[in-house]
mmCIF file of the N, C-alpha and C atoms, coordinates in Angstrom:
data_MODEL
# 
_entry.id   MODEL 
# 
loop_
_atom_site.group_PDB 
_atom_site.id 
_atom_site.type_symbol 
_atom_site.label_atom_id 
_atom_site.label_alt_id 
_atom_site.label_comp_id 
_atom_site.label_asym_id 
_atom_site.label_entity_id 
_atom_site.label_seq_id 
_atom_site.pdbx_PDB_ins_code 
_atom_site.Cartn_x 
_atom_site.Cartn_y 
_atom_site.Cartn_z 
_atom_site.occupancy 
_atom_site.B_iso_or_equiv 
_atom_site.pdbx_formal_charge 
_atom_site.auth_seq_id 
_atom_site.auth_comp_id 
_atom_site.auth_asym_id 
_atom_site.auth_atom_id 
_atom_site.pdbx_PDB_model_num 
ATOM 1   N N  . UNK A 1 1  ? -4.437 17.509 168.226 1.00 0.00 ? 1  UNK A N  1 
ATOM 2   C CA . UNK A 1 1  ? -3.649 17.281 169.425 1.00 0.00 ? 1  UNK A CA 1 
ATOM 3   C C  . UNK A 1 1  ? -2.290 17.967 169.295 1.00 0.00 ? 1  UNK A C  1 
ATOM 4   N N  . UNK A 1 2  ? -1.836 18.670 170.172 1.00 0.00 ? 2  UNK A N  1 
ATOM 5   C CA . UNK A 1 2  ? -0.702 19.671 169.996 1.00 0.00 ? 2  UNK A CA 1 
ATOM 6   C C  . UNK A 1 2  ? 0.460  18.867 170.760 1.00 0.00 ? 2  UNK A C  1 
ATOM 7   N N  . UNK A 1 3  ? 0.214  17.396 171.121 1.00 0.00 ? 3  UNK A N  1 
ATOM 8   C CA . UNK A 1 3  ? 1.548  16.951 171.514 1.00 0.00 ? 3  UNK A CA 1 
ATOM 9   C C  . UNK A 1 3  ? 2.104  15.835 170.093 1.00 0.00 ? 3  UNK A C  1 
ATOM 10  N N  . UNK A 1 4  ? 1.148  15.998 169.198 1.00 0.00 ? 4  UNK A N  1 
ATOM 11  C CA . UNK A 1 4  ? 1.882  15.727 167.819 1.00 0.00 ? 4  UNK A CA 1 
ATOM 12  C C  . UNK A 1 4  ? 2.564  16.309 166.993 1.00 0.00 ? 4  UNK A C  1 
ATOM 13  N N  . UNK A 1 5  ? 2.250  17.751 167.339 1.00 0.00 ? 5  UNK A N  1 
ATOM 14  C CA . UNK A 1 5  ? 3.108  18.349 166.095 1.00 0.00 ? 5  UNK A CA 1 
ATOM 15  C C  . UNK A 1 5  ? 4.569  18.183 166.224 1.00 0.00 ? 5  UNK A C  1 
ATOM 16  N N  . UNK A 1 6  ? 5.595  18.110 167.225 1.00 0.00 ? 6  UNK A N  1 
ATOM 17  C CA . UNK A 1 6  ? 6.770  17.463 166.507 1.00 0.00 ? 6  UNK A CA 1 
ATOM 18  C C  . UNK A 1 6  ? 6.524  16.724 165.322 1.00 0.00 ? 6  UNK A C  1 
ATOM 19  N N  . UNK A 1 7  ? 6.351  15.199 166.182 1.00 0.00 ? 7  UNK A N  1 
ATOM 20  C CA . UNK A 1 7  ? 6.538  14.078 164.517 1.00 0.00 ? 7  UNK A CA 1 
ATOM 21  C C  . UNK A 1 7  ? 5.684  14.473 163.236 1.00 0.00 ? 7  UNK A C  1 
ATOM 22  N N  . UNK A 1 8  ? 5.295  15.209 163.421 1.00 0.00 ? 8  UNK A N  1 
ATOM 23  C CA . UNK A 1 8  ? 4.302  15.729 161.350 1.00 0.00 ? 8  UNK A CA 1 
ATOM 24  C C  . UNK A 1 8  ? 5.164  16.660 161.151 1.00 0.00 ? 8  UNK A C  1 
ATOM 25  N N  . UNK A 1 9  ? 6.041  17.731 161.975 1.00 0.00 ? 9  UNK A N  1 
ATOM 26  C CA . UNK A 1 9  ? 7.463  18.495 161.593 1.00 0.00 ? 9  UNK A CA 1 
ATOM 27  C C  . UNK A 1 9  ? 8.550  17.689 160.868 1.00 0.00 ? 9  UNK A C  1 
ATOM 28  N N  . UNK A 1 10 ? 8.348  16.990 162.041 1.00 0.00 ? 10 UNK A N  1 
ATOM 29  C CA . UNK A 1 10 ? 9.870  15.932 161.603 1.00 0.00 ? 10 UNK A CA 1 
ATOM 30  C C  . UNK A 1 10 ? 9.657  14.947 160.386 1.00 0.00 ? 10 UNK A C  1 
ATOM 31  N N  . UNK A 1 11 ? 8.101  14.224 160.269 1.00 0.00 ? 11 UNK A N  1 
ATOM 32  C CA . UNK A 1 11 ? 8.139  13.621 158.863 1.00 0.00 ? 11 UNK A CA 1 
ATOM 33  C C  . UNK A 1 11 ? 8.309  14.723 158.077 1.00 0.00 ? 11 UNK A C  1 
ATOM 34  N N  . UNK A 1 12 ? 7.745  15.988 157.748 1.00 0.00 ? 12 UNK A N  1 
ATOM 35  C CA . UNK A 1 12 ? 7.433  16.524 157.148 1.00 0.00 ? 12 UNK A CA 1 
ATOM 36  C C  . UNK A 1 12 ? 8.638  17.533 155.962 1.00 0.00 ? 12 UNK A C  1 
ATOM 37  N N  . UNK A 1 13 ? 10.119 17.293 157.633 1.00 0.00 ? 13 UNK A N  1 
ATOM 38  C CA . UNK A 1 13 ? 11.301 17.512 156.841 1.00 0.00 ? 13 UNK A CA 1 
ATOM 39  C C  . UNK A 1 13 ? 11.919 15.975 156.437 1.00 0.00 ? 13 UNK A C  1 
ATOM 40  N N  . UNK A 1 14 ? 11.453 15.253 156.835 1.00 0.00 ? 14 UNK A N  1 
ATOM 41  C CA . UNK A 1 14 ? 12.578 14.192 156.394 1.00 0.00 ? 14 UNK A CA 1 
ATOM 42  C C  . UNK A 1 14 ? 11.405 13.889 155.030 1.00 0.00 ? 14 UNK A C  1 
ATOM 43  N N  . UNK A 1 15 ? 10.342 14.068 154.452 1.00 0.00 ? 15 UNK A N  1 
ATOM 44  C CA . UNK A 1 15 ? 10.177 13.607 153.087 1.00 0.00 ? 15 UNK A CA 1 
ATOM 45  C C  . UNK A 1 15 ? 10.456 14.599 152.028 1.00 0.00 ? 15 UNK A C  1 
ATOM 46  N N  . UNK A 1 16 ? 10.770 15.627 152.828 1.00 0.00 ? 16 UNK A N  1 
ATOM 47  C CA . UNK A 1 16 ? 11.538 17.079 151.806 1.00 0.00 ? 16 UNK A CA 1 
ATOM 48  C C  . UNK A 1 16 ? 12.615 16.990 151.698 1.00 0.00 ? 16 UNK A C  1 
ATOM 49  N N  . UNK A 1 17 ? 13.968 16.749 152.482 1.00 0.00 ? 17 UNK A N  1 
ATOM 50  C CA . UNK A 1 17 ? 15.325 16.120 152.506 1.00 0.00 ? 17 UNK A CA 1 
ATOM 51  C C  . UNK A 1 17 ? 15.381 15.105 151.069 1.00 0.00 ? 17 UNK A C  1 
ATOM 52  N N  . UNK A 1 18 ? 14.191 14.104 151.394 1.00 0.00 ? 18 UNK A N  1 
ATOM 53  C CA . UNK A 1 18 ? 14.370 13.122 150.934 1.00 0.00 ? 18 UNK A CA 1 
ATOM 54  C C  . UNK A 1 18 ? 14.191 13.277 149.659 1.00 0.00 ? 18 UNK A C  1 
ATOM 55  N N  . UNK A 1 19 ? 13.618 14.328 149.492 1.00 0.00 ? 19 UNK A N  1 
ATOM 56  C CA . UNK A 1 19 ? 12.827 14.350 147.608 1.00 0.00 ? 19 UNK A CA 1 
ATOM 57  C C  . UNK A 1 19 ? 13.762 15.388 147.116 1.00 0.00 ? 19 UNK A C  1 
ATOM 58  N N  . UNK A 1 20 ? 14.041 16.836 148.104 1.00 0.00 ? 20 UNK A N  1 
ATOM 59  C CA . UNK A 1 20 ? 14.975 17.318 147.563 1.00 0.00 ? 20 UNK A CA 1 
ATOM 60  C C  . UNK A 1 20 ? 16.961 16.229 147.078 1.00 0.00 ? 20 UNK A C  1 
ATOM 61  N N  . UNK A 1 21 ? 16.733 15.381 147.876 1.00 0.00 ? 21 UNK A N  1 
ATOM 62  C CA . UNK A 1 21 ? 18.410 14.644 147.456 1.00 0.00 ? 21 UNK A CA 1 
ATOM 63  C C  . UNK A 1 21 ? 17.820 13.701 146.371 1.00 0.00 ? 21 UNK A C  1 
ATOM 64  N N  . UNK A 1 22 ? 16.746 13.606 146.163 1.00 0.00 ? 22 UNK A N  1 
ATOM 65  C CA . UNK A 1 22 ? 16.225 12.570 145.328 1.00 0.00 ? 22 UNK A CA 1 
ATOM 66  C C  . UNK A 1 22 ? 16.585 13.029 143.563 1.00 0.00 ? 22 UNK A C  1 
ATOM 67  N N  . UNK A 1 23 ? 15.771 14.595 144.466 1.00 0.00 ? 23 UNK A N  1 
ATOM 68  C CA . UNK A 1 23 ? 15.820 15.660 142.506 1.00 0.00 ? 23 UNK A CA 1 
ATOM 69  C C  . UNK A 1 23 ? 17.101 15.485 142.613 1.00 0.00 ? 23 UNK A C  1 
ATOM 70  N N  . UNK A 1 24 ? 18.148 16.162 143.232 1.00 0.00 ? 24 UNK A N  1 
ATOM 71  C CA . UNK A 1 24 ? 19.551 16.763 143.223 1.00 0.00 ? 24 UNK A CA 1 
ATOM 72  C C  . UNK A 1 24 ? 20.446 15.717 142.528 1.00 0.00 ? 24 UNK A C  1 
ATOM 73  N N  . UNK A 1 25 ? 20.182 14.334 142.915 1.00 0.00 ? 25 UNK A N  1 
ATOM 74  C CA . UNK A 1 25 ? 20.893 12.999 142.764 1.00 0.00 ? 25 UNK A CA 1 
ATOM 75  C C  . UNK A 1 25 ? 20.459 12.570 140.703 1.00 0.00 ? 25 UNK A C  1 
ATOM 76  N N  . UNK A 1 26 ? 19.310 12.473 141.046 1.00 0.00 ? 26 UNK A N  1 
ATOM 77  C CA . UNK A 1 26 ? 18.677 12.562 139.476 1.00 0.00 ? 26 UNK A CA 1 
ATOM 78  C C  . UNK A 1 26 ? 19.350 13.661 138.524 1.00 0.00 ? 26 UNK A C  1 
ATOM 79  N N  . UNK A 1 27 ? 19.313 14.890 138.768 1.00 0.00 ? 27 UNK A N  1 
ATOM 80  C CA . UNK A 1 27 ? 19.531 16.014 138.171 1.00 0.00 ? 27 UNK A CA 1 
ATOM 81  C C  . UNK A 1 27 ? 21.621 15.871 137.459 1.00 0.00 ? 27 UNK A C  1 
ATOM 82  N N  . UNK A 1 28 ? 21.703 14.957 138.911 1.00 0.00 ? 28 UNK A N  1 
ATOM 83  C CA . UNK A 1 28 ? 23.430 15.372 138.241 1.00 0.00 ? 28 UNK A CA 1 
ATOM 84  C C  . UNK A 1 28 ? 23.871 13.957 137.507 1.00 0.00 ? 28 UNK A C  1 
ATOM 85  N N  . UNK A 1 29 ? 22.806 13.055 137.362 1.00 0.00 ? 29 UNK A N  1 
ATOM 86  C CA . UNK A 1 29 ? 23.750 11.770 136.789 1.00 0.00 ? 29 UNK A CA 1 
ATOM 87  C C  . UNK A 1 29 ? 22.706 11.712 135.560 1.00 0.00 ? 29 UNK A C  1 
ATOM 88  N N  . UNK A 1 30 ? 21.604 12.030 135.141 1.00 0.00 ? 30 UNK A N  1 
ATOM 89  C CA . UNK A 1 30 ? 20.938 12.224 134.242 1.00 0.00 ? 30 UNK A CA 1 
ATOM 90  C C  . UNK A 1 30 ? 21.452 13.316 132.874 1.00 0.00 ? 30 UNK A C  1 
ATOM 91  N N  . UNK A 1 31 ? 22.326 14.346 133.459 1.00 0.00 ? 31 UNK A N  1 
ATOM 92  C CA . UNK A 1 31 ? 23.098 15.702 132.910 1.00 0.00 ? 31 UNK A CA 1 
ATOM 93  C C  . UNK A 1 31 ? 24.009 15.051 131.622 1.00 0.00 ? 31 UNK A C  1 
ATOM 94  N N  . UNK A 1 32 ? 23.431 15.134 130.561 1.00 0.00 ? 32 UNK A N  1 
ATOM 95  C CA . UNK A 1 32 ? 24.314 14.626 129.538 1.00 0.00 ? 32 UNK A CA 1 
ATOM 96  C C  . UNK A 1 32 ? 24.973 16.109 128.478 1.00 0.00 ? 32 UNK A C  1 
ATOM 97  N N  . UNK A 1 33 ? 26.673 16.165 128.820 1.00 0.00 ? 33 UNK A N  1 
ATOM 98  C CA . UNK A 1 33 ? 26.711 17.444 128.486 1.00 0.00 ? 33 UNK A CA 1 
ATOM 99  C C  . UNK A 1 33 ? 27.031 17.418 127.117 1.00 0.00 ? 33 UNK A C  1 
ATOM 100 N N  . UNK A 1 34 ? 27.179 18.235 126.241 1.00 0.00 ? 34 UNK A N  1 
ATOM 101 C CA . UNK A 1 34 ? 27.046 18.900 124.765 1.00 0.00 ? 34 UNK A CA 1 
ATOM 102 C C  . UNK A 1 34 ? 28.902 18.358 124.638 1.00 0.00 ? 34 UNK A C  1 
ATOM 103 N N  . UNK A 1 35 ? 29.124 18.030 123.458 1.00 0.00 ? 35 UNK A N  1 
ATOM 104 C CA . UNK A 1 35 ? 30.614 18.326 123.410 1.00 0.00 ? 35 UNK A CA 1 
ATOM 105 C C  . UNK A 1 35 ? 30.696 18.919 121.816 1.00 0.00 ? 35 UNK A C  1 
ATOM 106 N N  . UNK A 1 36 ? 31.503 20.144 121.673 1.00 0.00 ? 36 UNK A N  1 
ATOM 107 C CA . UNK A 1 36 ? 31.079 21.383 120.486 1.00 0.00 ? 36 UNK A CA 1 
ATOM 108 C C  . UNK A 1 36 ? 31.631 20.049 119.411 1.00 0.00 ? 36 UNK A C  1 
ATOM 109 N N  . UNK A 1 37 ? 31.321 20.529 118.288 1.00 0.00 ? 37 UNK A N  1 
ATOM 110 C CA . UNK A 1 37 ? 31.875 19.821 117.012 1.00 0.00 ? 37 UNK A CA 1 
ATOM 111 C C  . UNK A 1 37 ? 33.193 19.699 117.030 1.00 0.00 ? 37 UNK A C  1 
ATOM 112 N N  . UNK A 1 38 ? 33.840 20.450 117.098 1.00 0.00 ? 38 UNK A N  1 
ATOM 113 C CA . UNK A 1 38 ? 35.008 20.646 116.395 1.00 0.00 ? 38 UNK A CA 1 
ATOM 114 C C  . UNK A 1 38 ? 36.338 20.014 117.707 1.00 0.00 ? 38 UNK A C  1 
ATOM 115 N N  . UNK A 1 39 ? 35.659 19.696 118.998 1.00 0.00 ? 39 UNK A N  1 
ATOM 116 C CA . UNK A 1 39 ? 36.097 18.439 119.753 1.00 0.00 ? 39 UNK A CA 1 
ATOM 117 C C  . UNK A 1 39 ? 36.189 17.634 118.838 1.00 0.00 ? 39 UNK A C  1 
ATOM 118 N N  . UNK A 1 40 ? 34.935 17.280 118.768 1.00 0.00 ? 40 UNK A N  1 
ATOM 119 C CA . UNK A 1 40 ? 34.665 16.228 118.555 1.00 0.00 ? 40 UNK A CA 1 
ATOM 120 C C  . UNK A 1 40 ? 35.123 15.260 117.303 1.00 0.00 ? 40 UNK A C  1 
ATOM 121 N N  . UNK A 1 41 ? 35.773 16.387 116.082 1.00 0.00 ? 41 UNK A N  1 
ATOM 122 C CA . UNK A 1 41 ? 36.756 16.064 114.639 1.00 0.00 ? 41 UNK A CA 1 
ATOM 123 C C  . UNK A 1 41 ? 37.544 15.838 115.411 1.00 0.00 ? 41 UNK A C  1 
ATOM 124 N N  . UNK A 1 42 ? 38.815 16.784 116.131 1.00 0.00 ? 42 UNK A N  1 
ATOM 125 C CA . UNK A 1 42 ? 39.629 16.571 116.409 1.00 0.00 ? 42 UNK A CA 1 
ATOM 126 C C  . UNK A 1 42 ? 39.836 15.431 117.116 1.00 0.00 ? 42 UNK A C  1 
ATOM 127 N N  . UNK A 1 43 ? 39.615 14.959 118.224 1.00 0.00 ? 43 UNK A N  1 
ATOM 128 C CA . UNK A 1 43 ? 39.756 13.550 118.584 1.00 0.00 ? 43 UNK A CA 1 
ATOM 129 C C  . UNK A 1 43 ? 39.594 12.387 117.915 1.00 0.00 ? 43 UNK A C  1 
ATOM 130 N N  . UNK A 1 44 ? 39.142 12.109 116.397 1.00 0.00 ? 44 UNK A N  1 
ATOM 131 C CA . UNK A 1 44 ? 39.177 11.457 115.902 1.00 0.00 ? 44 UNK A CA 1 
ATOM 132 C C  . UNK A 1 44 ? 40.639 11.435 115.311 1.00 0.00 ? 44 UNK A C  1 
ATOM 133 N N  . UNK A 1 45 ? 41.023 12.790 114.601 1.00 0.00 ? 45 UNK A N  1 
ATOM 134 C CA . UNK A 1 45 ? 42.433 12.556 114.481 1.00 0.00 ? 45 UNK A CA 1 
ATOM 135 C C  . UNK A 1 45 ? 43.666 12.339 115.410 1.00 0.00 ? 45 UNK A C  1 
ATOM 136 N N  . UNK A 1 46 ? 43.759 12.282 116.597 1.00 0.00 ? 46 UNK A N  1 
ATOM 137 C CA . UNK A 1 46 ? 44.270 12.296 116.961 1.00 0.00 ? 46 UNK A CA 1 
ATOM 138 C C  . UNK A 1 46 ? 44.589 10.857 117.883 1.00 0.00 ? 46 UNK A C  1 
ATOM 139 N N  . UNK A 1 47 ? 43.560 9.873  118.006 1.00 0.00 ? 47 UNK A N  1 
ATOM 140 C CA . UNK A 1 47 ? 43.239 8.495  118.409 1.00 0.00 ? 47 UNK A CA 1 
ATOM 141 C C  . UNK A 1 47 ? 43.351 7.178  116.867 1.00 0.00 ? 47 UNK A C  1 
ATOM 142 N N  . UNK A 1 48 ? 43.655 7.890  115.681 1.00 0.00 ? 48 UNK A N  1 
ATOM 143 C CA . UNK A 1 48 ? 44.334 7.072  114.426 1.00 0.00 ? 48 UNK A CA 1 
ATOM 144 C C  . UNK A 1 48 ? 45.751 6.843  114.986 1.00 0.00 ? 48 UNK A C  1 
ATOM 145 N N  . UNK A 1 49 ? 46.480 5.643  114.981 1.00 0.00 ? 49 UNK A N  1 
ATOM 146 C CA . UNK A 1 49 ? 47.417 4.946  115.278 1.00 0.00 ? 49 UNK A CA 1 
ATOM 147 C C  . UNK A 1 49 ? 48.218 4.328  114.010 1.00 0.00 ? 49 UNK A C  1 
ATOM 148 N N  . UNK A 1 50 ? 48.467 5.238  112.588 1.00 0.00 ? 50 UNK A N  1 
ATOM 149 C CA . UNK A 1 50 ? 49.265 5.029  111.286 1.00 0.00 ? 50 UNK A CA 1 
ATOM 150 C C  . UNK A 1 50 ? 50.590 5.766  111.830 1.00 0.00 ? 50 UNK A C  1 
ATOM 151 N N  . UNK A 1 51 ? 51.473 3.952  111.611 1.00 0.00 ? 51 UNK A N  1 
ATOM 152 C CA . UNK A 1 51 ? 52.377 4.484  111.617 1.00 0.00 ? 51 UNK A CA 1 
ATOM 153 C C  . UNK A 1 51 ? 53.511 4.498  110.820 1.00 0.00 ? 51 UNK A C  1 
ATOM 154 N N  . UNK A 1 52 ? 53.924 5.388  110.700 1.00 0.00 ? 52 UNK A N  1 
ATOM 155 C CA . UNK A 1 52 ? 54.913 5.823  108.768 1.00 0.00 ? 52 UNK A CA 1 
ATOM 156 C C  . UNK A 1 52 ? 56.222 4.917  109.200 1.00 0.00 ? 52 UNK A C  1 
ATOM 157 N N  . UNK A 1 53 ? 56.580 4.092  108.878 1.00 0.00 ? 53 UNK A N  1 
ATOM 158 C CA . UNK A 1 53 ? 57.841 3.385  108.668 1.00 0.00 ? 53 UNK A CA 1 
ATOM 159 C C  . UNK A 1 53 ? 57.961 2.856  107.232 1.00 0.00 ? 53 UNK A C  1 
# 
């Protein structure tokens, strides 16, 4: 029936919207980034609280 094809268009973008914001949303809070070594010494020295009196 050709007076359906709107709504199978229109589901058809709204479950692609939906899966594409689905990946996109997943993709950026899942992202656990690298921090190099030598961060990662240094902030230790620098969060020690000795203090010389």
């Amino acid at each position: 029936m050709p007076q359906m094809a709107p709504i199978n268009w229109l589901s058809l973008f709204i479950i692609f919207s939906m899966s594409f914001l689905l990946f996109n949303i997943m993709n950026y809070y899942l992202y656990i980034p690298k921090m190099p070594k030598s961060k990662l010494i240094n902030s230790n020295k620098f969060n020690s609280m000795n203090w010389k009196w």
